[in-house]
Backbone as numpy.savetxt, mean C-alpha at the origin, in Angstrom:
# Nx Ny Nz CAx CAy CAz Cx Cy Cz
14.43 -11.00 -3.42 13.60 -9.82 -3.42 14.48 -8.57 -3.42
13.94 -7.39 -3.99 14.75 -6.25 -3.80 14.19 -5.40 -2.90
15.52 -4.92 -2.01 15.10 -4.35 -1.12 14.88 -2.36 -1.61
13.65 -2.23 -1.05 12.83 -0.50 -1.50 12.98 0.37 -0.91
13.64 0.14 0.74 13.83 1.22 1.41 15.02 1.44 1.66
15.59 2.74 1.80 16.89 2.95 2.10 17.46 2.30 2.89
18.25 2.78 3.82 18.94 1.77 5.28 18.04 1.69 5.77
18.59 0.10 6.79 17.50 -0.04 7.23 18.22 -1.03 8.33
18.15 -1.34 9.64 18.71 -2.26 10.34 17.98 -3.13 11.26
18.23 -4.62 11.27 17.44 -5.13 12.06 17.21 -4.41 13.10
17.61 -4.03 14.25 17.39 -3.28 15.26 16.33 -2.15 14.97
15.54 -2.18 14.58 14.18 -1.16 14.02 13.26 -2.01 13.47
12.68 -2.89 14.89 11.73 -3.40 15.19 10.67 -3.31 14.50
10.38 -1.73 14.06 8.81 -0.73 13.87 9.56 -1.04 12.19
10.14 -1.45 11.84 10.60 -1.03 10.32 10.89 -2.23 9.50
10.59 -2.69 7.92 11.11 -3.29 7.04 11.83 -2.90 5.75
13.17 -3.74 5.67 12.98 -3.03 4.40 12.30 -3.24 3.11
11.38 -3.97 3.32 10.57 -4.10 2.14 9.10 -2.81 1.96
8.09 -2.87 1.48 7.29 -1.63 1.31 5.99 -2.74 0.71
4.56 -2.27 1.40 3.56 -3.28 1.50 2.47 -2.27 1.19
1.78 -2.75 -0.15 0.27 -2.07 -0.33 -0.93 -2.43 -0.69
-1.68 -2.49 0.57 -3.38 -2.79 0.09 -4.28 -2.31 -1.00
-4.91 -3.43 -1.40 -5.70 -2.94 -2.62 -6.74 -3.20 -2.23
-8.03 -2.61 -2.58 -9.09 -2.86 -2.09 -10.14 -2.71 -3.52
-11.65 -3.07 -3.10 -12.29 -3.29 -4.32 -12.49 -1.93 -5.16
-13.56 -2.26 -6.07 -12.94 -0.92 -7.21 -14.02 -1.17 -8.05
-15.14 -0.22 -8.08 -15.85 -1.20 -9.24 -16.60 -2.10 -9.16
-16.80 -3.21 -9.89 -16.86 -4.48 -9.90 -16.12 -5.49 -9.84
-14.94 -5.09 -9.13 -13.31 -5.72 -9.33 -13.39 -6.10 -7.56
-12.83 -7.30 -7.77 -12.52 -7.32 -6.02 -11.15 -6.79 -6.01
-10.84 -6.74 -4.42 -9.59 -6.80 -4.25 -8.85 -7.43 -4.55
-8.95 -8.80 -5.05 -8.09 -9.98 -4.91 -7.95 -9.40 -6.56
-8.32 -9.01 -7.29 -8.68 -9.09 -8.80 -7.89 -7.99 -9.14
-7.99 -6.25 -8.15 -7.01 -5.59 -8.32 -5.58 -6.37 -8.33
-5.18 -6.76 -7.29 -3.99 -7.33 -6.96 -3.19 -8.27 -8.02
-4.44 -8.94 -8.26 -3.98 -9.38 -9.88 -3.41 -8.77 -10.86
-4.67 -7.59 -10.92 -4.20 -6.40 -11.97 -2.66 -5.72 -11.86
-3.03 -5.45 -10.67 -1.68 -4.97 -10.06 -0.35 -5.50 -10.65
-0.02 -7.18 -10.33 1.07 -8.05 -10.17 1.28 -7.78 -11.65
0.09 -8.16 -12.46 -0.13 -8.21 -13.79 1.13 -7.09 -14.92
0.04 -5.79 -14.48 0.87 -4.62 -15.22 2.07 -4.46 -14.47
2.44 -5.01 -13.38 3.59 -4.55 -12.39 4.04 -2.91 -12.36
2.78 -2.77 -12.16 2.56 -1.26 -11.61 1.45 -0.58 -10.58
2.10 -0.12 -9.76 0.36 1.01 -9.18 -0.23 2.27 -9.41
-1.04 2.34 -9.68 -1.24 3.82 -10.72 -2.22 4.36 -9.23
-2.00 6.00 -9.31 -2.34 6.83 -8.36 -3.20 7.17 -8.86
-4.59 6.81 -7.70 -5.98 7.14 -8.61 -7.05 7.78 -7.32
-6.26 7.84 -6.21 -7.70 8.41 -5.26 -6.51 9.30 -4.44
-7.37 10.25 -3.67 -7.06 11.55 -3.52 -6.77 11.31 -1.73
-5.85 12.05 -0.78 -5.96 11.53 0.27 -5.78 12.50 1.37
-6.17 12.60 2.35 -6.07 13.18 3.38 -7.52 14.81 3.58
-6.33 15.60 4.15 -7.77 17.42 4.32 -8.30 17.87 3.22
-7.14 17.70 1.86 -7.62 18.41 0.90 -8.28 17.24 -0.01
-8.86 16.49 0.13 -8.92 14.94 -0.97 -10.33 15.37 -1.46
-11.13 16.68 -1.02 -12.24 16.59 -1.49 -12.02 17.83 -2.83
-10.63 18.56 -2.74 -10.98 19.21 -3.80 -10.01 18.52 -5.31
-10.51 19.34 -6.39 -10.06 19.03 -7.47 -8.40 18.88 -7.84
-7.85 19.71 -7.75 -6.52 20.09 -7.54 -5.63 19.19 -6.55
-5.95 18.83 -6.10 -4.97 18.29 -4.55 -4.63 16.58 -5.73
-3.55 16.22 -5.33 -2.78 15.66 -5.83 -3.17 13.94 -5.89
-3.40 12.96 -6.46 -3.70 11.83 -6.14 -2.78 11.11 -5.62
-2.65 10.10 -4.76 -1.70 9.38 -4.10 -1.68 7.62 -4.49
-0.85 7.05 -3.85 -0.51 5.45 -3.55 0.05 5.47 -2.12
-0.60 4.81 -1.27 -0.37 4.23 -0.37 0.60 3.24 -0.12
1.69 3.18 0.81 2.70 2.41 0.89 3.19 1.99 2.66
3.23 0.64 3.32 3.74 0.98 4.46 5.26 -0.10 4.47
5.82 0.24 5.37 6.95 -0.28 5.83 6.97 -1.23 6.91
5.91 -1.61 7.30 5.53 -2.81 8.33 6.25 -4.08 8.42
6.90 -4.33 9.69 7.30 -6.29 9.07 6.33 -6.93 8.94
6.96 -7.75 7.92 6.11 -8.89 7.44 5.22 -9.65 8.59
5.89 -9.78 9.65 5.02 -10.68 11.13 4.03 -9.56 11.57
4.31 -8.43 10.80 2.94 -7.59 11.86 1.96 -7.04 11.19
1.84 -7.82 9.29 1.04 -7.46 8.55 -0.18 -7.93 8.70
-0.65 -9.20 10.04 -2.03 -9.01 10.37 -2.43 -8.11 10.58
-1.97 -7.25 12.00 -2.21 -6.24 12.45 -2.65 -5.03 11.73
-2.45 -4.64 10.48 -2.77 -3.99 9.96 -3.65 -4.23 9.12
-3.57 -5.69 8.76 -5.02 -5.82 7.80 -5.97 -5.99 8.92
-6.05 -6.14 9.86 -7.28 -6.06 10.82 -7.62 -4.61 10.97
-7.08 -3.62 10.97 -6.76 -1.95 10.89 -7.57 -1.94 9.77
-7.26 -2.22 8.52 -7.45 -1.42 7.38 -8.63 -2.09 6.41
-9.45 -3.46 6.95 -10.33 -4.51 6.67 -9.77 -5.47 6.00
-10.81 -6.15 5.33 -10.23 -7.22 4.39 -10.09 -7.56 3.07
């Protein structure tokens, strides 16, 4: 695997160096079907808007990315659904 994040040392518990992103449904597409899509084009395209300003036009679209270890990626899919 290649590693995505800069330095990075075991000793940073809270940290991987790998980089982890949920897809969720879309459409008529499940999630599992994005993810497909995803692996597929081996790309993620920035398509929803995020945070104070996400309701206006202008404000920038994003991709979501976390740095979580791999052992604590339940934890976050219980956070973020299924």
């Amino acid at each position: 695997m290649t590693k995505l994040v800069g330095e990075w040392s075991e000793d940073w518990l809270d940290m991987s160096p790998f980089v982890v992103h949920f897809a969720k449904p879309s459409g008529k597409r499940t999630a599992y079907e994005n993810c497909l899509s995803i692996l597929a084009a081996r790309r993620i395209e920035a398509r929803g808007r995020f945070g104070t300003g996400k309701e206006y036009e202008a404000s920038p679209k994003s991709v979501c990315f976390s740095e979580i270890p791999l052992h604590q990626l339940k934890r976050l899919a219980d956070k973020r659904g299924p």
